[in-house]
N, C-alpha and C positions, 0 to 999 in steps of 0.2 A: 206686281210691285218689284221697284229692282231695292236690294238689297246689298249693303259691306258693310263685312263684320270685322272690326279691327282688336287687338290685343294690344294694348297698350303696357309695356312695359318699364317700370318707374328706373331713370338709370340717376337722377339728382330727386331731391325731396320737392315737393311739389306743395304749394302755397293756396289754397281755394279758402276765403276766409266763409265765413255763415251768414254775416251784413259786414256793411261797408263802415264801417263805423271806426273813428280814427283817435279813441279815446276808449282808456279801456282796456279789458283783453283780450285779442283776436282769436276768437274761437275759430277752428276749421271744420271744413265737411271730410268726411272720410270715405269721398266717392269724387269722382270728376264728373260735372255737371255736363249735361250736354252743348251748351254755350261755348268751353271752352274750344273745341273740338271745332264748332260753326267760326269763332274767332278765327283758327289757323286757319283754315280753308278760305275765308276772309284775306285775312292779312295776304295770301300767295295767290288770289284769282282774283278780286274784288276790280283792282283798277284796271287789268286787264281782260275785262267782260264789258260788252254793251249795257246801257242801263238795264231794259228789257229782262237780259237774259240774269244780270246780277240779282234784280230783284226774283225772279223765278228761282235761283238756286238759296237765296238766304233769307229771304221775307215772304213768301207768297204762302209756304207751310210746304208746297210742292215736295220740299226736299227737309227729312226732317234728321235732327242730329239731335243721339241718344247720346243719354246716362251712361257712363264708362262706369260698372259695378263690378264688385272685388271679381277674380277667378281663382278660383282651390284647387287645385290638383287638375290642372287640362275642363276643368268644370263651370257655369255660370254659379254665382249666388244672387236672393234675392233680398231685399230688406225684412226684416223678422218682419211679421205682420202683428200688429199694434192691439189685435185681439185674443194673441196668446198672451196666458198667464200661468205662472207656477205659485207652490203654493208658498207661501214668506215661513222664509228659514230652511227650507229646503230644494236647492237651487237643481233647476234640471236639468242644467247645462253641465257637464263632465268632461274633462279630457278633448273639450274639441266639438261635442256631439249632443246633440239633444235628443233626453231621453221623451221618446213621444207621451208615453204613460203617465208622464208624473206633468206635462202641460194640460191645461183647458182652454180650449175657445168659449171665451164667456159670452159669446150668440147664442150658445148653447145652455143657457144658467150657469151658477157657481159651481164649486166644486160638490161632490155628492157628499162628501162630511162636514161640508160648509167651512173651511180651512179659507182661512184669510189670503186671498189672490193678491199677486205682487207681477207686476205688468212687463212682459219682456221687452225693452224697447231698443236696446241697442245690439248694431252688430247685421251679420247676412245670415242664411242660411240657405244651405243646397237641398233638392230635392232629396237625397239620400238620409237629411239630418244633421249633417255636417255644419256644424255653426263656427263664421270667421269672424274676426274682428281684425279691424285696417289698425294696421299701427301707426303711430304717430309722434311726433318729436317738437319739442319746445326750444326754442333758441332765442337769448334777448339779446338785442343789439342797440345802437344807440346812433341819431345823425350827429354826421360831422359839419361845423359850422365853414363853410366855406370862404368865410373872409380869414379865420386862422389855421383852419387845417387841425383845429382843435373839438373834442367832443360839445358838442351844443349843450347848453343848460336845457335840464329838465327835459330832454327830450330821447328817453331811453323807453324801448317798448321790444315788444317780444311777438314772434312770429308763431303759428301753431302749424306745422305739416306735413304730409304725408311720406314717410320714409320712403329712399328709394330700397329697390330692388323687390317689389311689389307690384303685380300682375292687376289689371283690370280688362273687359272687355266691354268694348261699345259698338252699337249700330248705327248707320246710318242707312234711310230709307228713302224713296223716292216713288213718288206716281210712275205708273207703267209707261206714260205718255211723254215725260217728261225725253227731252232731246237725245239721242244715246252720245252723241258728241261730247256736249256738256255733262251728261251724266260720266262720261268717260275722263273729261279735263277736270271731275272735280275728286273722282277716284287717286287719277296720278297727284293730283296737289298731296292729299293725303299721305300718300302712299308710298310715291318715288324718292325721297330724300332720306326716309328710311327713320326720320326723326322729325321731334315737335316741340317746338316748346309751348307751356301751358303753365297759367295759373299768374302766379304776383312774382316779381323780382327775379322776371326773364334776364336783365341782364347779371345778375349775382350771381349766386352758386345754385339757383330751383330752378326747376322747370323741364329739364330736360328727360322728353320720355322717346324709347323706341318705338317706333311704330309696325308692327306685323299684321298683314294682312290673311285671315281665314277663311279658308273655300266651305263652308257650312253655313247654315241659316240659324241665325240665333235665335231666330221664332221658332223653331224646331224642339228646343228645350228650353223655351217659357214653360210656366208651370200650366199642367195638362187641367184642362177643364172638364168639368163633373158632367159626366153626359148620362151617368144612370138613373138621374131623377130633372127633369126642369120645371122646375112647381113656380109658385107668384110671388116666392123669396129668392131676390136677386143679391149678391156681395160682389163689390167691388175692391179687390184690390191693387192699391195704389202702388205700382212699381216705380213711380216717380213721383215726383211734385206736382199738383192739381194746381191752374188759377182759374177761377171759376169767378162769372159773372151773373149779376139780376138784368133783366128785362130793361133796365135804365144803364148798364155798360158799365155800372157800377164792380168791384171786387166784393165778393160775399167771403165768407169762411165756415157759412153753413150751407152746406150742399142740399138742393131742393133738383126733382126731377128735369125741371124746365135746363135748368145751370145745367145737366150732363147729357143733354138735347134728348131728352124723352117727353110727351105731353101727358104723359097718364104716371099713375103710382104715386108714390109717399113715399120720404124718408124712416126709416126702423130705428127710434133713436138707440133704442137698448142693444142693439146690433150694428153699431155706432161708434169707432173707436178714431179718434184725432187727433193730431200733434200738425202746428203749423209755425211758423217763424214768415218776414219780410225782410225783404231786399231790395235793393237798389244795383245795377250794372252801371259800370263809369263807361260812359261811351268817350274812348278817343277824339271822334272826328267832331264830337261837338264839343269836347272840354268840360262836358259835366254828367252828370247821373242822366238815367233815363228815369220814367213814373218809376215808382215802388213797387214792387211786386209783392203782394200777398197770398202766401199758400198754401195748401193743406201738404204736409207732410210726405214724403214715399215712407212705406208700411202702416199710412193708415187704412182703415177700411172702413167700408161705407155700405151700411143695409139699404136697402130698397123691398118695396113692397107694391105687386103689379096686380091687376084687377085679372091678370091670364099671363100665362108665360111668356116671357120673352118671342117678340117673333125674328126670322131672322137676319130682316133689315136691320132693327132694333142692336139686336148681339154684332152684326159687322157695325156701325155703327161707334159704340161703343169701343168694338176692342180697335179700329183707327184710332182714336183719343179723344179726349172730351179736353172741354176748355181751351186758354189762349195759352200761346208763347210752345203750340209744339214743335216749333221750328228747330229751336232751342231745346226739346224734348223732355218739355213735361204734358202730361196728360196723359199718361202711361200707364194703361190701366189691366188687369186681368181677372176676365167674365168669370163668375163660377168656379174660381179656380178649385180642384180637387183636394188640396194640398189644407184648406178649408171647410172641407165637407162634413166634417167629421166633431163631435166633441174632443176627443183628442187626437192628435195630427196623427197620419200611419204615413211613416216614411217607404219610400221604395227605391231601388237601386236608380244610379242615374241613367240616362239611357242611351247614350254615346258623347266620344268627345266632339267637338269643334273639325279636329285636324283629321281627314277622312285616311283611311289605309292605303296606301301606296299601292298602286295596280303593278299584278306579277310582268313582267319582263321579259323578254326571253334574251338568254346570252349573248352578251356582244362587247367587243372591248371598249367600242366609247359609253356604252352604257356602265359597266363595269367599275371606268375611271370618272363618271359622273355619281355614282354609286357612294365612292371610296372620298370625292371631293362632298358630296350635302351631309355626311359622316362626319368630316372635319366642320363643317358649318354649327351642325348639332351639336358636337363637342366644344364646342368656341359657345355656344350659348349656356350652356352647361355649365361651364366656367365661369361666365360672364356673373349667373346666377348666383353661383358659388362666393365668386368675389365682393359681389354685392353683399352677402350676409357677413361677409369678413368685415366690409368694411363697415357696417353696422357697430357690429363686435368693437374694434380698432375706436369707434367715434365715444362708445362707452369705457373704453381703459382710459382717454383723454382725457373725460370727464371726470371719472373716476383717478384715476392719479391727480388733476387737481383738486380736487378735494380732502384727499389722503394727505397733500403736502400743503393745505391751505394757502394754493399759488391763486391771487388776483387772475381777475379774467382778462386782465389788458396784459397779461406775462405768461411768456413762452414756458411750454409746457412737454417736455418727450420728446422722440426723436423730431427734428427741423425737415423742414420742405426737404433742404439741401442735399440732409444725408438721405431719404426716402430716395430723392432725386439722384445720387449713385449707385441705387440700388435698381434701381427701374435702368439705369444708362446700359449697366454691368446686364444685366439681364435679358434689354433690348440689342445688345452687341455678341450676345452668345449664340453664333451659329449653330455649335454642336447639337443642342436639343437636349444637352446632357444634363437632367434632371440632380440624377446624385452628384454629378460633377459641381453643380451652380450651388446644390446647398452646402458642398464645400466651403467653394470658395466663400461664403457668407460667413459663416460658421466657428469654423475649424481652424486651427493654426495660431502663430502671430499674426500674420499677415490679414487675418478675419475681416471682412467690410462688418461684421457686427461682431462687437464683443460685450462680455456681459458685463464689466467695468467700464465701459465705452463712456462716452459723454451722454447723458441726454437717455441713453439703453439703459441703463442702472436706473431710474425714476421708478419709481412706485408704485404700485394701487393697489386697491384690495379686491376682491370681487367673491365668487362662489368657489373658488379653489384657495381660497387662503391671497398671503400677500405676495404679489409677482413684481417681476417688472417687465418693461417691454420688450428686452430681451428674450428672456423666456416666454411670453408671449408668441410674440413673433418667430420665434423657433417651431413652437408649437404648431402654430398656426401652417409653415412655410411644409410641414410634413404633412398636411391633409390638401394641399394642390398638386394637381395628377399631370400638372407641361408646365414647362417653361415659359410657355403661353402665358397661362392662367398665374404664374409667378409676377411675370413681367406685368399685367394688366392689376395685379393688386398694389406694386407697387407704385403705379401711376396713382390709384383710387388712393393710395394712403399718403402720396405729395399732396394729394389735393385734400384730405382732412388735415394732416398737420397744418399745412397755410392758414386755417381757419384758425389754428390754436396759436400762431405765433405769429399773428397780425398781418399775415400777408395773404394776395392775391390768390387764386388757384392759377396752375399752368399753363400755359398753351398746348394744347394735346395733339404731337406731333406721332404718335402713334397710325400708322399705317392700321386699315380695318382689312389687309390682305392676310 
């Protein structure tokens, strides 16, 4: 089976709503669906593919496009699984980390002092114990009526989505059979442009993610399966979304062995754990939804009960996928996983990253100056990283300052596009490199491009230090970026969040990626 494993990294917030539904409040997912992912590859191969071959790469199941699920530190996570529980009022999640002792797998009966069970349902978790939760942002906005150029009556709603500057990793998979040409043209679509966009309101300010390509198999560290016992108690957990059908083609939401192509065994209800929602996809090229899709869950799990062990047709089988739309990459399932085995979870260290160690070298000067250039590479994403949590930060004093000065959301709020946009100019025109020199000239003097009486710099907020302003802020902040570099790229990212605060467009981003 060929194999790419991509890291997606969030550089705009990214919009994946739960259903399509246009009334209401747009709940989001806080993972990238595998769809989205088959869309790009779509939209840049679609019309330049024979029929034939288009259908084999995007319909056939031939080639299938995973779940983009969160990454922690160089790490995979996976959806909590829907069977652990703690007990109510004493949460077992601390600092980040889940303590294994104080969960139960209720497959396993209740707690042994019979302590009232509270269901973990939300959030990843890494083999190690490490538990993330995808952050997310609320934004309401309203359409403009296009015969006045004025806000439309009644028609103000609110987006829910996925902050940028937040890592995910996805797969995509293919038969071993499949073409290596085409396998090879649907790599570079991905791949080559170095970026994607994904999700709702491609052309506003969401959607934009990087794309990085990883030489590691992400089946590698899937969670490991329990190979010390295989008894006639099967568990499925569900790493993605299940659509499961009855014998009439019909959508079921109760899983029976026939639905996950087995002819023998029983569902375990008490070993049984489900959470499902439906959807609808707006297909472009027809102008309307496609059927509905109804699904069970990723981190539910599902007991089975077999008249003899798994044989191991049966186990390949399964862990391919079960049910429809795994093109689209649901069906995503893992046999037995260990991480399960247990009444309460025993975490273990993880067991490699994605990004393989760099083979030794032997001395040479082009070697040397390519050494000393994917150096600067690393350091340029470092930053990149860095700026992204700035500008998190920078999006909540905006917020926070109007509200401190009870300023309307249709009124300019902190420093303007304009002047952010002097400061990115001044920054992008500084050959020197001269760090202490550039906070200078910002800073220091009359002559200051920011002063702390300034227009717009004086504005307010309160936050976890007491009341600032953005001066101070921004002072603060311009001492914890380590180049010029990473100065110059924050003050891009903060033109483009003021824009949003003083009713204007984001920039055209004329920044060189040299």
């Amino acid at each position: 089976m060929r194999e790419l494993v991509l890291k997606l990294r969030l550089l705009e917030d990214v919009i994946v709503n739960e259903r399509p539904a246009n009334e209401g409040g747009h709940a989001g997912l806080d993972y990238l669906p595998g769809f989205l992912l088959l869309g790009a590859a779509a939209a840049r191969l679609y019309a330049q593919l024979p029929r034939p071959e288009a259908w084999r790469l995007f319909h056939s199941g031939q080639v299938r496009f995973g779940d983009a699920l969160p990454w922690a530190d160089d790490q995979p996570t996976w959806p909590i699984p829907l069977c652990w529980h703690e007990r109510k009022n004493a949460p077992a999640i601390k600092e980040q980390w889940i303590a294994g002792e104080q969960v139960r797998n209720l497959q396993f009966g209740p707690f042994k002092d019979n302590a009232q069970p509270k269901q973990l349902r939300s959030g990843y978790v890494r083999l190690d114990g490490r538990h993330l939760s995808v952050e997310k942002a609320f934004r309401m906005k309203t359409a403009i009526d296009p015969n006045t150029g004025r806000v439309a009556e009644s028609q103000l709603f609110g987006y829910e989505s996925i902050r940028a500057g937040q890592s995910f990793v996805a797969h995509v998979r293919a038969a071993a059979d499949l073409d290596a040409t085409l396998w090879q043209r649907l790599v570079e679509a991905l791949t080559d442009q170095g970026e994607l966009l994904l999700g709702r309101s491609r052309s506003a300010e969401y959607g934009r993610v990087a794309v990085e390509r990883l030489d590691r198999r992400l089946g590698d560290l899937e969670p490991a399966p329990n190979t010390a016992t295989q008894g006639v108690d099967v568990t499925l957990w569900c790493l993605s979304d299940v659509a499961l059908i009855d014998q009439w083609g019909q959508p079921i939401l109760a899983p029976t062995p026939e639905a996950l192509g087995l002819q023998r065994g029983e569902i375990v209800w008490d070993r049984t754990f489900l959470r499902f929602r439906r959807y609808a996809l707006w297909n472009r090229h027809r102008d309307g939804y496609d059927v509905e899709r109804q699904v069970i869950q990723h981190g539910s799990v599902i007991g089975l009960r077999l008249p003899s062990p798994l044989t191991d047709a049966e186990r390949t089988h399964l862990a391919a996928g079960v049910g429809l739309y795994r093109e689209a990459g649901l069906g995503w399932v893992s046999v037995d996983p260990q991480l399960l085995a247990q009444p309460e979870p025993v975490f273990g260290e993880c067991r490699h990253t994605l990004e393989s160690q760099p083979p030794s070298r032997p001395a040479h000067p082009l070697i040397a100056w390519l050494e000393v250039e994917q150096g600067g590479g690393e350091r340029r994403r470092v930053a990149e990283t860095q700026v992204q949590d700035l500008r998190k930060k920078l999006e909540h004093c905006y917020d926070q300052a109007r509200r401190y000065a009870g300023v309307l959301e249709h009124l300019p709020i902190g420093p303007s596009p304009a002047q952010w946009g002097t400061l990115y100019e001044v920054a992008r025109q500084d050959d020197s490199q001269d760090l202490a020199g550039l906070r200078m000239r910002l800073f220091v003097g009359n002559n200051a491009l920011c002063k702390a009486a300034g227009e717009n710099w004086q504005d307010q907020f309160f936050d976890d230090q007491g009341v600032r302003t953005f001066f101070d802020w921004f002072k603060a902040a311009a001492e914890t970026l380590p180049s010029v570099q990473a100065l110059r790229l924050f003050t891009r990212e903060a033109q483009r969040v003021a824009g949003r605060h003083h009713g204007r467009s984001e920039p055209k981003d004329q920044e060189s990626r040299s």
